[in-house]
C-alpha positions, 0 to 999 in steps of 0.5 A: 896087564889087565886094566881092571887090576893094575894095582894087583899087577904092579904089587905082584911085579914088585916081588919079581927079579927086576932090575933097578931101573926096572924097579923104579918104574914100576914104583913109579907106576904103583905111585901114580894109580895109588894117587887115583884111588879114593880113599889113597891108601897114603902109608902105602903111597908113602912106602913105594915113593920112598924106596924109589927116591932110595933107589934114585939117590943110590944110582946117582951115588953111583955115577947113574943118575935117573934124573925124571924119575929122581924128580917125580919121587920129590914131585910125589913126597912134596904131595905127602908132606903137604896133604897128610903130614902138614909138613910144610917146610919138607914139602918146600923143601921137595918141591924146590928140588923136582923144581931144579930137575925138571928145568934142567929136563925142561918140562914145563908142565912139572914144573908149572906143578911145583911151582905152584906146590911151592907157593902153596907150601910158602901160603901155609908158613905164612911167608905170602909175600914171597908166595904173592913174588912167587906166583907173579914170576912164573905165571907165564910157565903156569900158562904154558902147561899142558895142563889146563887146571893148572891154570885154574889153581894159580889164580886159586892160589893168588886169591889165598895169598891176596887174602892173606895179605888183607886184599880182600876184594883181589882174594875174591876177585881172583878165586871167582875167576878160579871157579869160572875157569873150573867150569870149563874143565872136564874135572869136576874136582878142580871146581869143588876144590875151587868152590872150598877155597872161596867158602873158608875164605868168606867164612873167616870174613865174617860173610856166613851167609854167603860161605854156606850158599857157595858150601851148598853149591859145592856139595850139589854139585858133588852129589850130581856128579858122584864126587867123592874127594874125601879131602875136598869134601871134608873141607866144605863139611868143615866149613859149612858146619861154622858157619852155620853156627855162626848162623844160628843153626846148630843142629845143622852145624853139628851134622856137617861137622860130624860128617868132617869128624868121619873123614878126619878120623879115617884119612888122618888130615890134621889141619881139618881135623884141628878145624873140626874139633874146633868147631864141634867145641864151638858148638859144645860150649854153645850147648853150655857142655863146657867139659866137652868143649874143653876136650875138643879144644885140648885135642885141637891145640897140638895139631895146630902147634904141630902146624906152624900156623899161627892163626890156627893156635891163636884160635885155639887158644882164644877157644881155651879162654873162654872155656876156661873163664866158664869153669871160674879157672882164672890162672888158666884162662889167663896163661892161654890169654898171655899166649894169644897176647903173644901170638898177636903181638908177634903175628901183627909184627910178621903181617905188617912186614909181609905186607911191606914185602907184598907192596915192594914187590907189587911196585916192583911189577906194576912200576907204581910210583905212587906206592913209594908214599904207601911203602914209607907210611905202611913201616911207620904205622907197623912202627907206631902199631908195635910200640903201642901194642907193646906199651898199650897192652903190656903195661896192663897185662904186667897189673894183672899179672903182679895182682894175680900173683899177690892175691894167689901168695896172700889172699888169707891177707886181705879183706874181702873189700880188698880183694873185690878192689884188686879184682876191679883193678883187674877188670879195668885193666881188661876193659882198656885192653879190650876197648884197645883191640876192638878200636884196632879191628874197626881200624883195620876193617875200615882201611879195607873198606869191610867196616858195614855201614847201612845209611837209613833216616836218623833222628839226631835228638834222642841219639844225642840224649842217649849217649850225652846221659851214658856220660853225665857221671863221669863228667860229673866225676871230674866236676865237669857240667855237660849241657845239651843244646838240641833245638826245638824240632829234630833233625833228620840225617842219612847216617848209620846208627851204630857207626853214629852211636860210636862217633857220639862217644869218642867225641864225648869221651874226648872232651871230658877225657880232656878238660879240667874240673870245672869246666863245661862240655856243650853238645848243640845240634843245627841245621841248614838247609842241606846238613844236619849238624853236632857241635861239641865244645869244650873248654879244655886245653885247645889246640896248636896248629901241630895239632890240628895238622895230626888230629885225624891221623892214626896214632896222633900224638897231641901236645895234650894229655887227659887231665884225670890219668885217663889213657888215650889209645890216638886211633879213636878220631882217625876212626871217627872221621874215617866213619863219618867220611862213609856215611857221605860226612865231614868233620873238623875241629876249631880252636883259638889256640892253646888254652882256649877249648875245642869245638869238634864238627860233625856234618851229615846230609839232611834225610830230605836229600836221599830223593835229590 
């Protein structure tokens, strides 16, 4: 057999007289060179797997069983179930089966394969606390594999999972060492592989800057070595192309993007090419084609359905309701916002079980006793996240929903002046929803400790000015006199501006929310010699002990309650101290008891103790 044409030779075999084992073999041969070949013809790889694993399940129907050869063909059809149908469950599902055969053969390289095949496929269902329990227990077969990358991609797939579960700097951690252990292999492919993993993942973390940096890096070296991966390629053009649109560069974006749609279009890889036409729909409706983009997303939403991945359809649908609110189609943009709604709701519902999961079986390995404490206060927030995403949101969404449905039975009905007010009923529906989900993802970044804070040198006096005026009317709205008390010289404080701005207003927004009409709010600020210091008093309801024992907790829950219907989420003091805590602060509140007003405390070095 000639070297230069085996696939030839092999076809051609194939029409010979051959025996069945024979057979066998030779599709196995076909199989693996078809793999080698760029772009893998995959209709015709899928074929030849697929009359060998025939060909084995009918010998050992017969009492003949072809064991290896009956474990490379799952090996093989788990490989196309995952890269080109997406089928995640059969590829588990095959890769479990080679699994079982090559333990009774012993074959520790295949099975280090497919071990690491089935935390892949246990990632992409979304069950990582399994893949993370997976990963952990088989470490030592991965590392007793005759093949080196196959250590290289377990510390890959650790880092997704790690990601997954929201361990952000244990995902980075673990796919820089896939990277550094890549360089060493004679394989170029594995260090592009690895070099993908880390710019989707800094992508989706908000770090567009460095996600294209790595991209760049990953197709420089691509180009130097004549690398030529469709798959591989296809995800890094993917990649790069959004984040360059999150950058700001849209000519750039599209052309990666393009080049993604090339291979997409070609080799038929759903998941990218879902993520590709999110993307050129992304940058159609940053062009202000509205049309177009509502294309690309109405293409890219079955492909995600298909995929089982929840993430994906949920950008796909959040992708849908903002074109759609562009086109003025509420009754459309608001069925996709119900279906994001629910998506959400049942994907924080799976995300604090898999991370309950995770952190069960983490103290399981590392026989953390600390973690009991970690494992007991994780279920009662997934307990208290879930009742108030369910009351906090599906109350307003239920207004929105029976308004919509008055309006769209009765419009001819109702006044204009009506209409308008039903509609602003509306709007302040959304708005809570919307201040809900934004007080949620800044609890959510600052327990992971992503939440950016830029210490600089802060004016208090005009900080305080600014955001006392933004509450002047509605204290006055409840008949409430709010007074600064700012001092004769300003006061300079190490604080970040923005995390400042959003303390000022929950303090605030907290004393009028909780005082009666008639009543004053006094905001003060001093000095010592070391800190800056912001007083807000109220005289509102005070607090009880229980109270100032739960006050900075998350969803506390206070004996008191907003004395003008207003709503209070129970996250925004948590969210307070934890921001003032990160700029080097602290914060208390004070109260003589019940009926007796609040002053809430916040404490901030002085600029003039950045030098010391």
């Amino acid at each position: 057999m000639g070297s230069h044409t085996p696939i030839p030779y092999l076809e051609k075999r194939l029409t010979a007289d051959l025996t069945t084992s024979e057979r066998i073999d030779t599709l196995l041969q076909l199989a693996e060179l078809l793999l080698q070949t760029d772009p893998v013809d995959m209709p015709r790889f899928f074929a030849v797997v697929q009359e060998a694993y025939d060909l084995c399940q009918d010998e050992q129907a017969t009492g003949r069983p072809y064991p290896v050869a009956c474990a490379e063909t799952l090996k093989h059809l788990s490989t196309y179930y995952r890269t080109i149908q997406n089928d995640f469950h059969q590829s588990l599902s095959y890769a479990r089966q080679a699994l079982a055969l090559y333990e009774t053969l012993a074959d520790v390289t295949n099975q280090a394969h497919c071990h690491l095949q089935i935390a892949f496929a246990l990632t992409r269902l979304g069950s990582y606390a399994e893949a993370f329990s997976h990963l952990q227990q088989n470490r030592a077969v991965i590392q007793q594999s005759a093949e080196k990358h196959h250590v290289v991609l377990w510390w890959r797939s650790l880092g997704k999972v790690y990601y997954s579960l929201g361990e952000t700097d244990r995902g980075y951690s673990c796919l820089q060492t896939a990277v550094n252990l890549s360089s060493q292999l004679e394989n170029i492919f594995y260090q592009i592989l690895c070099l993908g993993s880390l710019t989707y993942h800094l992508r989706l973390q908000g770090q567009f800057q460095e996600s294209a940096a790595v991209a760049h890096q990953a197709l420089q070296l691509a180009e130097e070595h004549g690398y030529s991966n469709q798959s591989a390629l296809a995800n890094i053009f993917n990649n790069l192309g959004l984040a360059l649109l999150h950058l700001g560069q849209p000519e750039e974006a599209h052309h990666y993007l393009q080049q993604s749609q090339a291979i997409c279009d070609r080799d038929d890889f759903k998941l990218l090419r879902q993520e590709m036409l999110r993307g050129l729909g992304e940058l159609a409706l940053e062009k202000g084609q509205v049309d177009t983009a509502l294309t690309y997303f109405q293409q890219a939403l079955p492909i995600a359905q298909a995929s089982q991945m929840p993430e994906e359809l949920i950008l796909c649908h959040q992708a849908l309701v903002r074109v759609y609110e562009q086109r003025g189609d509420t009754k459309q943009a608001y069925h996709h916002f119900r279906q994001t709604h629910e998506l959400e709701i049942a994907q924080l519902n799976d995300k604090a079980s898999q991370r309950f999961q995770y952190l069960a079986i983490r103290h399981r390995l590392e026989s953390l006793e600390q973690e009991n404490e970690a494992l007991r206060e994780l279920h009662r927030e997934k307990d208290e996240l879930l009742n108030l995403v369910a009351h906090n949101l599906g109350n307003p969404l239920s207004s929105i929903q029976m308004t919509l449905d008055v309006l769209e039975r009765g419009r001819q009905r109702y006044s204009a002046a009506e209409v308008q007010h039903r509609l602003q009923r509306i709007r302040q529906s959304v708005d809570y929803m919307t201040e809900l989900t934004a007080q949620l993802l800044d609890m959510d970044r600052l327990d992971k400790g992503e939440f950016p804070i830029t210490v600089t040198q802060t004016s208090l006096q005009p900080m305080v000015e600014q955001y006392t005026e933004q509450f002047v009317l509605q204290a006055a709205h409840k008949g409430i006199h709010l007074a600064v008390d700012k001092g004769e010289e300003d006061i300079y404080v190490l604080a970040d501006k923005r995390a400042l701005a959003q303390i000022l207003e929950n303090l605030l927004s907290n004393a009028i929310k909780f005082s009666l009409p008639q009543t004053k709010v006094n905001v003060k600020l001093n000095e010592d010699a070391q800190y800056g210091y912001i007083s807000v008093q109220d005289e509102g309801p005070g607090l009880s002990p229980h109270d100032r024992e739960q006050l900075f907790h998350k969803f506390a829950r206070l004996s008191a309650t907003p004395t003008g219907k207003e709503r209070s989420i129970g996250l925004g003091l948590y969210i307070t101290k934890k921001m003032v805590e990160m700029m080097n602060g602290r914060i208390w509140a004070e109260s003589a008891g019940k009926g007796k007003g609040s002053i809430f405390t916040v404490q901030l070095p002085l600029a003039e103790q950045m030098a010391a």
